[in-house]
PDB file with one MODEL, atoms N, CA, C and O in Angstrom:
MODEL        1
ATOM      1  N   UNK A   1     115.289 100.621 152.285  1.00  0.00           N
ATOM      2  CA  UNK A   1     115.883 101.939 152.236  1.00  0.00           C
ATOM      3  C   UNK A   1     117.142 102.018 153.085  1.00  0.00           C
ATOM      4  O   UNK A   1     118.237 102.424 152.695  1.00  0.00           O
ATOM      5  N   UNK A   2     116.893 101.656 154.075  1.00  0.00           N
ATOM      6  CA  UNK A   2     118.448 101.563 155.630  1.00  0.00           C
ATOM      7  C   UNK A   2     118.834 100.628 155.203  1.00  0.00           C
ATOM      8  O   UNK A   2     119.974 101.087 155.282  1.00  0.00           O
ATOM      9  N   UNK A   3     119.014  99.552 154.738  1.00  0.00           N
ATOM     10  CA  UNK A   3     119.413  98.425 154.568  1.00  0.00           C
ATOM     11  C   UNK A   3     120.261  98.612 153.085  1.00  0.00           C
ATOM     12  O   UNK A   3     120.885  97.670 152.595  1.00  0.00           O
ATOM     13  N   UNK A   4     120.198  99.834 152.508  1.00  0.00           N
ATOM     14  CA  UNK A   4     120.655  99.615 151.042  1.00  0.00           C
ATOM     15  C   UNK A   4     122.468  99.805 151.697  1.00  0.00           C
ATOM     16  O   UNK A   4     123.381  99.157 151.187  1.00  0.00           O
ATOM     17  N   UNK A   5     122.679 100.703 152.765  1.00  0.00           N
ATOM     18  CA  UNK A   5     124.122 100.987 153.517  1.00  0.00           C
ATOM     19  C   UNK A   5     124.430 100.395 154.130  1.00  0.00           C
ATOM     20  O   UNK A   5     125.530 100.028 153.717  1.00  0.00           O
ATOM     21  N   UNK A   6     124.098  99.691 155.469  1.00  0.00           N
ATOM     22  CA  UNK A   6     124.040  98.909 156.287  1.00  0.00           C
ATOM     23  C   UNK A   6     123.388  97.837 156.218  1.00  0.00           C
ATOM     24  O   UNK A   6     122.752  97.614 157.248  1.00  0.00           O
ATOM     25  N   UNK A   7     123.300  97.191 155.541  1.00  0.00           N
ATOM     26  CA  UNK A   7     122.206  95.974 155.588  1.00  0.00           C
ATOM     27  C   UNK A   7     122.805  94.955 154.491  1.00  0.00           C
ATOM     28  O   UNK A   7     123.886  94.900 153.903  1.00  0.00           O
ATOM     29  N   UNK A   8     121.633  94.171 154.472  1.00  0.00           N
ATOM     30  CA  UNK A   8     121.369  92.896 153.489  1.00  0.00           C
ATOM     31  C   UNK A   8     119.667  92.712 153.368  1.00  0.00           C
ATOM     32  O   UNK A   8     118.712  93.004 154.087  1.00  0.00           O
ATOM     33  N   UNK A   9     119.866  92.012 151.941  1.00  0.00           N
ATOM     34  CA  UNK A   9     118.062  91.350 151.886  1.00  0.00           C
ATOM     35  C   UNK A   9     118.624  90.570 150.915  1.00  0.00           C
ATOM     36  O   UNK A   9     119.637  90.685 150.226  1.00  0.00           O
ATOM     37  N   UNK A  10     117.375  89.394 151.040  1.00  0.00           N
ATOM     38  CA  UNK A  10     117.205  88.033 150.222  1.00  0.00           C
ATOM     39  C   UNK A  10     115.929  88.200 150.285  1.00  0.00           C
ATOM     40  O   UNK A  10     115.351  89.160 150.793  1.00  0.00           O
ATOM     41  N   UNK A  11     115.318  87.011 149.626  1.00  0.00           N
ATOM     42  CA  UNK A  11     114.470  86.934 149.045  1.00  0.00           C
ATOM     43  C   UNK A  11     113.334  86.860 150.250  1.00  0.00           C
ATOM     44  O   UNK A  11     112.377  87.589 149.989  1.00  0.00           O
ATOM     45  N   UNK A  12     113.210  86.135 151.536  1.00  0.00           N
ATOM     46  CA  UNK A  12     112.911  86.531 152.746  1.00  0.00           C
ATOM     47  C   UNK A  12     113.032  87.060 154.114  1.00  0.00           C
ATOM     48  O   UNK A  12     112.443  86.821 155.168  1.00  0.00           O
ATOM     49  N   UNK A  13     114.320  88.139 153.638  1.00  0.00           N
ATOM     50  CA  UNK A  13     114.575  88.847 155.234  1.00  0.00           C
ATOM     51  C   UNK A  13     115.430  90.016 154.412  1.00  0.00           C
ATOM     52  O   UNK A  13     116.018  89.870 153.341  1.00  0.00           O
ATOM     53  N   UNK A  14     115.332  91.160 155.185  1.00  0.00           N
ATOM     54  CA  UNK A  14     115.865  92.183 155.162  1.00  0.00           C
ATOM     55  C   UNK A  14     116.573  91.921 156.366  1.00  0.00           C
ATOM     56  O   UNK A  14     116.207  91.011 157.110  1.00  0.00           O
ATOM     57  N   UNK A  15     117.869  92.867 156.705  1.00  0.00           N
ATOM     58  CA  UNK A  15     118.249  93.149 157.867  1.00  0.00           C
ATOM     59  C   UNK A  15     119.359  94.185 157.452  1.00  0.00           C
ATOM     60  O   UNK A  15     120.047  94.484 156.477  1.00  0.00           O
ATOM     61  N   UNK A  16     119.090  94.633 159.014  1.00  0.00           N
ATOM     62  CA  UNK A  16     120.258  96.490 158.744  1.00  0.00           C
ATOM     63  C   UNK A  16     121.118  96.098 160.591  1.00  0.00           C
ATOM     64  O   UNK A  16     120.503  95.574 161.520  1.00  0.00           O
ATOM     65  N   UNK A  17     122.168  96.412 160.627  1.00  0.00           N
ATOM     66  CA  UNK A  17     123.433  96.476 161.292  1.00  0.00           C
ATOM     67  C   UNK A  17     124.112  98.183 162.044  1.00  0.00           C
ATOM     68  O   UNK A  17     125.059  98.729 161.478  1.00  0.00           O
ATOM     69  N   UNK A  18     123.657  98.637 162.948  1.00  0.00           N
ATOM     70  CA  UNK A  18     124.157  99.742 163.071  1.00  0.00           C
ATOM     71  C   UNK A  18     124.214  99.732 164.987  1.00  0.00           C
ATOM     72  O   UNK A  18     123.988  98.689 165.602  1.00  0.00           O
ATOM     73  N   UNK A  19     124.418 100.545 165.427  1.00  0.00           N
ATOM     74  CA  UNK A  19     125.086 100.839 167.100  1.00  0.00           C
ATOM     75  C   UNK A  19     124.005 102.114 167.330  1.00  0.00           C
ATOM     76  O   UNK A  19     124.237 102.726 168.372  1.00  0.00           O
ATOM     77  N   UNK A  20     122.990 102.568 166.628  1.00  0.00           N
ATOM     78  CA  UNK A  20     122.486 103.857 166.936  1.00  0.00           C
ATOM     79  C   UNK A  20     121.021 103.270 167.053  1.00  0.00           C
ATOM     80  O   UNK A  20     120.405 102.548 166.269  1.00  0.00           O
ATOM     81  N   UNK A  21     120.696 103.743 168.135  1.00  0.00           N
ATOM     82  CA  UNK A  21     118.886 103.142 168.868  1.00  0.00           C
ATOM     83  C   UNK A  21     118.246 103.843 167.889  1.00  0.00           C
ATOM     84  O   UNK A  21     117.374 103.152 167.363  1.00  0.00           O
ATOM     85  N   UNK A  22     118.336 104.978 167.421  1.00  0.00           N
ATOM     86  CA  UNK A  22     116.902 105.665 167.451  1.00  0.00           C
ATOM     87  C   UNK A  22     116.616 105.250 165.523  1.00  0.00           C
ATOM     88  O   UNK A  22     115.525 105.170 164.958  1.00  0.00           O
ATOM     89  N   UNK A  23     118.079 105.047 164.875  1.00  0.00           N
ATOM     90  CA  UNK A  23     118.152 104.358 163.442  1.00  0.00           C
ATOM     91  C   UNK A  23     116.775 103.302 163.857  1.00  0.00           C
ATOM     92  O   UNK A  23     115.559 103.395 163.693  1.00  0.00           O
ATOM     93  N   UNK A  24     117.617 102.355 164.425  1.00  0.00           N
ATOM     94  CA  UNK A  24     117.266 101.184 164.504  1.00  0.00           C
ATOM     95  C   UNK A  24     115.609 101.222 164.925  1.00  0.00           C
ATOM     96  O   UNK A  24     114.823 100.691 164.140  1.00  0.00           O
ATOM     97  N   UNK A  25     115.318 101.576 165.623  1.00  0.00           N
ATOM     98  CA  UNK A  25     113.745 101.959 166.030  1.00  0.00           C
ATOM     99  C   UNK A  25     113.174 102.420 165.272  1.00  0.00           C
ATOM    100  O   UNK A  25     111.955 102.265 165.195  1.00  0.00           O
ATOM    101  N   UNK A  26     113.967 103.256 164.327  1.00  0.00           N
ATOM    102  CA  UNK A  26     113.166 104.298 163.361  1.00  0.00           C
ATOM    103  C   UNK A  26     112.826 103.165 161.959  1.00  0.00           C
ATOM    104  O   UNK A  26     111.872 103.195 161.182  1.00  0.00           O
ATOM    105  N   UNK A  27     113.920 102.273 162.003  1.00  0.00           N
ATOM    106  CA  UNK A  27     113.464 101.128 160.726  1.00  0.00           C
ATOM    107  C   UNK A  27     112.596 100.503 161.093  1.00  0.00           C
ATOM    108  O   UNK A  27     111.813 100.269 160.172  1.00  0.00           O
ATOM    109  N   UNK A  28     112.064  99.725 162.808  1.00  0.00           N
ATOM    110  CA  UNK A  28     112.082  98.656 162.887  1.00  0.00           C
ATOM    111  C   UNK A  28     110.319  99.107 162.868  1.00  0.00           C
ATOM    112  O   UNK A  28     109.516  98.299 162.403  1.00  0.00           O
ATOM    113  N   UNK A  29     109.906 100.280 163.344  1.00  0.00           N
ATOM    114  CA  UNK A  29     108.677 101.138 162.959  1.00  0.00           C
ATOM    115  C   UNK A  29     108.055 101.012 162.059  1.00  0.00           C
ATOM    116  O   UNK A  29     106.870 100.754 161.849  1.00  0.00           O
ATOM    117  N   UNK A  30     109.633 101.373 160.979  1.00  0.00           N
ATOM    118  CA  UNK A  30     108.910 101.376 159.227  1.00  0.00           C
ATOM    119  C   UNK A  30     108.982 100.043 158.938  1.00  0.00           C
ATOM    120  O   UNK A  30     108.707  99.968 157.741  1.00  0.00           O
ATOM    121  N   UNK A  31     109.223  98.821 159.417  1.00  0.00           N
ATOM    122  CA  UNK A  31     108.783  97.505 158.911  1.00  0.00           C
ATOM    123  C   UNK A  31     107.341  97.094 159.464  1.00  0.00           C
ATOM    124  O   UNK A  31     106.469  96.444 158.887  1.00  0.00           O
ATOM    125  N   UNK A  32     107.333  97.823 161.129  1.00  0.00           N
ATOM    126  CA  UNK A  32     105.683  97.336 161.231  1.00  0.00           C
ATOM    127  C   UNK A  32     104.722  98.479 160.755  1.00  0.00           C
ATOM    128  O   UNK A  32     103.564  98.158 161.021  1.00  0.00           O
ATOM    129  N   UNK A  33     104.797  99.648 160.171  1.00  0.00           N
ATOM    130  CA  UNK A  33     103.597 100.327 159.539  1.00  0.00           C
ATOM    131  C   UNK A  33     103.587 100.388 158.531  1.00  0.00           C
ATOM    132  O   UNK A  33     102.451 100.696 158.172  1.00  0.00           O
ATOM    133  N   UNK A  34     104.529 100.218 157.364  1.00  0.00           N
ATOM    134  CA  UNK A  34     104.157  99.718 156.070  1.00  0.00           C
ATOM    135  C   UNK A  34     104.704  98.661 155.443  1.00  0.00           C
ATOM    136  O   UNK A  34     104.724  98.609 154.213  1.00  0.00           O
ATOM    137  N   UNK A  35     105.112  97.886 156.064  1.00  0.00           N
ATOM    138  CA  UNK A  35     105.089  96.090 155.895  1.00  0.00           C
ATOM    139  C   UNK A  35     104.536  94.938 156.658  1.00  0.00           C
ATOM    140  O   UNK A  35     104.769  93.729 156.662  1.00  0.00           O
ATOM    141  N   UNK A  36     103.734  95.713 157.295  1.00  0.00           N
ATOM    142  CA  UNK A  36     103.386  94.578 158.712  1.00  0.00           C
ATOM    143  C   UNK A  36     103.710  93.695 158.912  1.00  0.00           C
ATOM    144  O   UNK A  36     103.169  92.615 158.675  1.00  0.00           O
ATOM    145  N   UNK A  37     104.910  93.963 159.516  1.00  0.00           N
ATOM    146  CA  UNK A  37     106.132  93.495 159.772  1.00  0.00           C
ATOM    147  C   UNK A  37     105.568  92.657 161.069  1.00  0.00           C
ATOM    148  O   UNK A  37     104.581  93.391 161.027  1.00  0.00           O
ATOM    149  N   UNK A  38     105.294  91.807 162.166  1.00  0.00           N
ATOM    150  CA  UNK A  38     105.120  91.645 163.233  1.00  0.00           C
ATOM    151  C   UNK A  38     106.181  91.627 164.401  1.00  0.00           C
ATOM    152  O   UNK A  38     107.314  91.414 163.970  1.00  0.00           O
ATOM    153  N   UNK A  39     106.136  91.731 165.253  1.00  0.00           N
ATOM    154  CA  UNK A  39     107.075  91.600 166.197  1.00  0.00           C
ATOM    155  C   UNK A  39     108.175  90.187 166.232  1.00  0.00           C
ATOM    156  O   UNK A  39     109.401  90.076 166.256  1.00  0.00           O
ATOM    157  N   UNK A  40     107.048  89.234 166.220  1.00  0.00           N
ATOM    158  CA  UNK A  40     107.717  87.348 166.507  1.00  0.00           C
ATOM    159  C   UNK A  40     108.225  87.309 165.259  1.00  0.00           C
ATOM    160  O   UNK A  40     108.745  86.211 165.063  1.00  0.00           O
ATOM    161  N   UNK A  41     108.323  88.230 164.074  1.00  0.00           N
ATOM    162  CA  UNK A  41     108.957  88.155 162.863  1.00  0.00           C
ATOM    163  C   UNK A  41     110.679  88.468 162.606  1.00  0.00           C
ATOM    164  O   UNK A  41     111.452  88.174 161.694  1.00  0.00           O
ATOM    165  N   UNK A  42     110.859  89.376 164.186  1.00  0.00           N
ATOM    166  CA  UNK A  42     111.906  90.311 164.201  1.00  0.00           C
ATOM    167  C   UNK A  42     112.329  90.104 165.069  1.00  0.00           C
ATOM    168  O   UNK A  42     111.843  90.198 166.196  1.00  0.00           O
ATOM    169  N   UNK A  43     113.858  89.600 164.591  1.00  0.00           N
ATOM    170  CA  UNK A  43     115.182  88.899 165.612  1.00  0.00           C
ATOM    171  C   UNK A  43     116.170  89.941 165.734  1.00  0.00           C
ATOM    172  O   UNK A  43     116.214  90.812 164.865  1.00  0.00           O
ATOM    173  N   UNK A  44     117.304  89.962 167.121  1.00  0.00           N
ATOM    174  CA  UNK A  44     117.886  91.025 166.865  1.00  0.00           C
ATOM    175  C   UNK A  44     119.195  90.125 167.154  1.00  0.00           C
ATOM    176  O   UNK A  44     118.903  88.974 167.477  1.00  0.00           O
ATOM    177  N   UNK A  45     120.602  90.412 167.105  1.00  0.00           N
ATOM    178  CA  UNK A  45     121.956  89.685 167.686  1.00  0.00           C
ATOM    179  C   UNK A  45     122.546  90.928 167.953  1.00  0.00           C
ATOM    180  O   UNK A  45     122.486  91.976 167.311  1.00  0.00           O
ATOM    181  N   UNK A  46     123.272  90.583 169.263  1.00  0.00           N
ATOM    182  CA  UNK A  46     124.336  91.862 169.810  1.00  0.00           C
ATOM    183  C   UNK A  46     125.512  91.502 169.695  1.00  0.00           C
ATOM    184  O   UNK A  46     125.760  90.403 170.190  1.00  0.00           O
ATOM    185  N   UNK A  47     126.399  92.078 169.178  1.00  0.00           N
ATOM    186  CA  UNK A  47     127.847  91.809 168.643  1.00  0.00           C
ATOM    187  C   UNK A  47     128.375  92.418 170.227  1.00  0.00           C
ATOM    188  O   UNK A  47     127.833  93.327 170.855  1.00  0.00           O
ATOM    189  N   UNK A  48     129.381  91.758 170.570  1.00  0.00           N
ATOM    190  CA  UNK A  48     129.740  92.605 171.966  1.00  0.00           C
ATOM    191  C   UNK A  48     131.398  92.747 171.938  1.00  0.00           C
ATOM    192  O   UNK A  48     132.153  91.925 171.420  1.00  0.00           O
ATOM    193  N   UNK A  49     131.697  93.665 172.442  1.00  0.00           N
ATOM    194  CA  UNK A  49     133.524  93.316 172.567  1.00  0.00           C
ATOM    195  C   UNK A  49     133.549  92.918 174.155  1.00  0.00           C
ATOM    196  O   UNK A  49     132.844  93.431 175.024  1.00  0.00           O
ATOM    197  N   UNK A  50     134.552  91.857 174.340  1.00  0.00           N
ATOM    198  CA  UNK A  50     135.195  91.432 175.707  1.00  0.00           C
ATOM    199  C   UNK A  50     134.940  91.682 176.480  1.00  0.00           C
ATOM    200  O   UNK A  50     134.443  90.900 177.290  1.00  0.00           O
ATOM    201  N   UNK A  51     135.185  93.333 176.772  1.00  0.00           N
ATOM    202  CA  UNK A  51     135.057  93.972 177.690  1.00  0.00           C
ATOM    203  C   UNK A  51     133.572  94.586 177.912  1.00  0.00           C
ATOM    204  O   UNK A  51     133.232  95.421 178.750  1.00  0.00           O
ATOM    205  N   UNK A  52     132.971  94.095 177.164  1.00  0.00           N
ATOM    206  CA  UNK A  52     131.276  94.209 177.910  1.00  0.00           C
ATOM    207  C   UNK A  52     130.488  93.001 177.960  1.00  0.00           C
ATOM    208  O   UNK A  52     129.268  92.943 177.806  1.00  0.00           O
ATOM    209  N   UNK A  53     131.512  91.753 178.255  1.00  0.00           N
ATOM    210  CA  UNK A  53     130.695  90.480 179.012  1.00  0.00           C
ATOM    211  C   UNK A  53     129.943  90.696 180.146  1.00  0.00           C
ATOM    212  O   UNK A  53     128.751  90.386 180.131  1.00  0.00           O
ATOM    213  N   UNK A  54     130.366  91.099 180.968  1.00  0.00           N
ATOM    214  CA  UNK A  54     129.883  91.894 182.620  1.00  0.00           C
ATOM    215  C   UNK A  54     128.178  92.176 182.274  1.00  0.00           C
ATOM    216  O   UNK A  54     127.142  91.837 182.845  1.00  0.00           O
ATOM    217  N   UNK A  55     128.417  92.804 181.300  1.00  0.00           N
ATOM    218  CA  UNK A  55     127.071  93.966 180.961  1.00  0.00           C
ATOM    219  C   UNK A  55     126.129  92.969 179.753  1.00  0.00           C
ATOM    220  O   UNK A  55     125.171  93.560 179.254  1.00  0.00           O
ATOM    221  N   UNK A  56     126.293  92.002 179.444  1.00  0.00           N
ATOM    222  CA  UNK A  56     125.832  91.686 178.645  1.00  0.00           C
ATOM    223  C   UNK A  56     124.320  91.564 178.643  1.00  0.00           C
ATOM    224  O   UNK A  56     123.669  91.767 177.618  1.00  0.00           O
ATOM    225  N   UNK A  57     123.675  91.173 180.000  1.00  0.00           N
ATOM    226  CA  UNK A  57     122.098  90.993 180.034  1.00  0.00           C
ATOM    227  C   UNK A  57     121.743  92.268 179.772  1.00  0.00           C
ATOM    228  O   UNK A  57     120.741  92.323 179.060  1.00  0.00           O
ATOM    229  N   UNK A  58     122.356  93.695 180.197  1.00  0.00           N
ATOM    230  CA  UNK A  58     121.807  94.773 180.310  1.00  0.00           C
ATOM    231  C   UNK A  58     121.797  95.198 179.025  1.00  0.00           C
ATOM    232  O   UNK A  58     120.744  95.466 178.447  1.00  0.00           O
ATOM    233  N   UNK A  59     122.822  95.283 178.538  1.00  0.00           N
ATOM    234  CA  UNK A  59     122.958  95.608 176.913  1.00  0.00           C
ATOM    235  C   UNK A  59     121.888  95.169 176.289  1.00  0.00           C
ATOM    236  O   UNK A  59     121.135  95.901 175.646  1.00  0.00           O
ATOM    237  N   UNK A  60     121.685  93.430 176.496  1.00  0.00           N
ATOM    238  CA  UNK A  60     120.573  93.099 175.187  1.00  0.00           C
ATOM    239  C   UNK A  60     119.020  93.310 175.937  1.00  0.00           C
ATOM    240  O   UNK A  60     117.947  93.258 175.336  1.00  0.00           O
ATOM    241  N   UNK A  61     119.160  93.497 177.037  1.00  0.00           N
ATOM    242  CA  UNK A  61     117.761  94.591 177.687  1.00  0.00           C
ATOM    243  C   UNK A  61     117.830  95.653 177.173  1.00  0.00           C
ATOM    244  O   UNK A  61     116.715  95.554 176.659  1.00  0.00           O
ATOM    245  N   UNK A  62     118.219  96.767 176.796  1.00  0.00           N
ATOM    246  CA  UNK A  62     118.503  97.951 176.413  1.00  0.00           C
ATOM    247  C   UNK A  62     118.116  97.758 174.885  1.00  0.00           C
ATOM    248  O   UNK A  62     117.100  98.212 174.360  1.00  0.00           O
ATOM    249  N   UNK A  63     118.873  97.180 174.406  1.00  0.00           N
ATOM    250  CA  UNK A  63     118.154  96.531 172.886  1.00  0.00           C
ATOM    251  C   UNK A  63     116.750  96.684 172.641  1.00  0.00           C
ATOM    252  O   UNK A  63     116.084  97.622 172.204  1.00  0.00           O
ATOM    253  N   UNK A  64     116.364  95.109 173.175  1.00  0.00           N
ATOM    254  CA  UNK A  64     115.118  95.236 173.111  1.00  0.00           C
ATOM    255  C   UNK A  64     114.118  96.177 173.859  1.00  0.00           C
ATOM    256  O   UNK A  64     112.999  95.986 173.383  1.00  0.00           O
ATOM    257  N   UNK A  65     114.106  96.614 174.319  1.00  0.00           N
ATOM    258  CA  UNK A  65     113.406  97.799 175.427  1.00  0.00           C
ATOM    259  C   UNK A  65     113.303  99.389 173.985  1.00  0.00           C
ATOM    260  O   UNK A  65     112.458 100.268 173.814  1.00  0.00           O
ATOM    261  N   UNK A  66     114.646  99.048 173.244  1.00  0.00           N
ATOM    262  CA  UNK A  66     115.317 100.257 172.030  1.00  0.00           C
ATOM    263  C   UNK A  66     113.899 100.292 171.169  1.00  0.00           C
ATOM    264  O   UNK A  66     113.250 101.256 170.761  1.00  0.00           O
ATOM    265  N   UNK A  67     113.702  99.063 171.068  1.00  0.00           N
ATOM    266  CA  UNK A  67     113.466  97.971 169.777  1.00  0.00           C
ATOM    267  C   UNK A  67     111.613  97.807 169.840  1.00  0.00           C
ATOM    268  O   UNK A  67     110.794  98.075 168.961  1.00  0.00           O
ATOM    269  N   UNK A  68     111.432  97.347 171.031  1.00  0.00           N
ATOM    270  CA  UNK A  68     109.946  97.519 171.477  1.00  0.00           C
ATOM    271  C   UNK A  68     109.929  95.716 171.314  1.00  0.00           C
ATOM    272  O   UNK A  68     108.795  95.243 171.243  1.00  0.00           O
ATOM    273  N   UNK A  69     110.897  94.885 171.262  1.00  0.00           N
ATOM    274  CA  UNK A  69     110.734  93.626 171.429  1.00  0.00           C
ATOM    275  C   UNK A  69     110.798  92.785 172.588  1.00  0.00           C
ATOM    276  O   UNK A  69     111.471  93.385 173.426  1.00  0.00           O
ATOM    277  N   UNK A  70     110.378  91.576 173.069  1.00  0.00           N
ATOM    278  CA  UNK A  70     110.352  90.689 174.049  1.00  0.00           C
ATOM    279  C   UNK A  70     111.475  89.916 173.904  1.00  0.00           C
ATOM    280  O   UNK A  70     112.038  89.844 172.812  1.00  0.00           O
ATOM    281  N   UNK A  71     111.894  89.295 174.927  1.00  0.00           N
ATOM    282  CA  UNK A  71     113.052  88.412 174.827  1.00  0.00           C
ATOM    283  C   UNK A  71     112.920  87.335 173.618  1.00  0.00           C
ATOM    284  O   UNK A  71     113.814  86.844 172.928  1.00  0.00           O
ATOM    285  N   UNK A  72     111.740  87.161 173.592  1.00  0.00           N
ATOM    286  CA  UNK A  72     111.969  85.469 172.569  1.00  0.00           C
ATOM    287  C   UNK A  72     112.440  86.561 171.204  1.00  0.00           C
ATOM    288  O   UNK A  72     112.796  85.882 170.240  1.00  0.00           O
ATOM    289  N   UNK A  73     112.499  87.828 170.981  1.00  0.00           N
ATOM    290  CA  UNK A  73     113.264  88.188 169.592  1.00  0.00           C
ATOM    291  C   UNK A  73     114.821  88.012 170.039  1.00  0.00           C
ATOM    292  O   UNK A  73     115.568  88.228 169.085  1.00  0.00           O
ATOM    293  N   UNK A  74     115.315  87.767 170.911  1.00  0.00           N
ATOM    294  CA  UNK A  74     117.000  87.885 171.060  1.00  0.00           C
ATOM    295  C   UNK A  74     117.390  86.230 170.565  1.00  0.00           C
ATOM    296  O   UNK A  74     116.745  85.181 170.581  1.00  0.00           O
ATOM    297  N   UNK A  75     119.039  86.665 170.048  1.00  0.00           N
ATOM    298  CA  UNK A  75     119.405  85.656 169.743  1.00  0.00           C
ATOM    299  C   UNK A  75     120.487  85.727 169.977  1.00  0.00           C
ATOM    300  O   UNK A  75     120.946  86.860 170.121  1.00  0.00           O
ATOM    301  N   UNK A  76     121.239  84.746 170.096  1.00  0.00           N
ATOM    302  CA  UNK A  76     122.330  84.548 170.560  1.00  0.00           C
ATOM    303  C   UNK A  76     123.587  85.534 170.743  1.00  0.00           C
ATOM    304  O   UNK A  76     124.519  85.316 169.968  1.00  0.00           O
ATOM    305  N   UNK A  77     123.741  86.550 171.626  1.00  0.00           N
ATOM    306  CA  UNK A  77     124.744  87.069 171.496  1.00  0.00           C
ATOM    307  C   UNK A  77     126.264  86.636 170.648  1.00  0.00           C
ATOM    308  O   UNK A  77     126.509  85.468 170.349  1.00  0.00           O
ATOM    309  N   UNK A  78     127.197  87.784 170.335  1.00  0.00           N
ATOM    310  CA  UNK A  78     128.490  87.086 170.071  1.00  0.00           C
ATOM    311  C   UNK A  78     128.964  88.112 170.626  1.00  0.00           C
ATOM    312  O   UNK A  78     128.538  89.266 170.680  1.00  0.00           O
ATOM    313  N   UNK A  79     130.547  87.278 171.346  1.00  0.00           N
ATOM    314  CA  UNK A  79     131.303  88.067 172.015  1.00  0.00           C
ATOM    315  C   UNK A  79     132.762  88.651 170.802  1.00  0.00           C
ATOM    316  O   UNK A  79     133.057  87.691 170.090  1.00  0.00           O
ATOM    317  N   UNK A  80     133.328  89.463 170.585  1.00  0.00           N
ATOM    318  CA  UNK A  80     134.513  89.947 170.571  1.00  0.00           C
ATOM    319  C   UNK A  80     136.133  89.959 170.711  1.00  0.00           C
ATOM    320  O   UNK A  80     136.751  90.972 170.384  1.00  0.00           O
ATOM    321  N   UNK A  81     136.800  88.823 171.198  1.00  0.00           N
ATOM    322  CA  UNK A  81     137.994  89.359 171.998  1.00  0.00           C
ATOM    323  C   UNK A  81     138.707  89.703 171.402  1.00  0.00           C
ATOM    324  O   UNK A  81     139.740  90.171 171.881  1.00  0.00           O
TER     325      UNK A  81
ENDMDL
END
């Protein structure tokens, strides 16, 4: 449904792209209560600009904390310049 604007799917992954927590929480919900979706199923990447290298651990804490995930869902940040 979020993914038809923001997103992509193949044949095994959906994924949706947006800057707003409560979107993102609100999908990541509807993948674990009517897709049982699991957690270790669900990866997240933080796109960052330059000027929030400094902040970067906090940001992708904030993420996942958004998200209700553990670190082993993060993946590799990318930076911006």
């Amino acid at each position: 449904m979020l993914y038809w604007a923001e997103g992509e799917k193949s044949r095994t992954k959906v994924a949706v792209a947006n800057s707003d927590p409560d979107l993102l929480a609100f999908f990541a919900g509807f993948l674990r209560e009517h897709f049982a979706v699991g957690d270790e199923a669900m990866t997240i990447y933080c796109n960052l600009f330059a000027d929030h290298v400094q902040r970067q651990q906090a940001i992708e804490a904030f993420w996942l904390r958004s998200l209700g995930l553990t670190r082993e869902s993060l993946r590799k940040s990318t930076v911006n310049s």
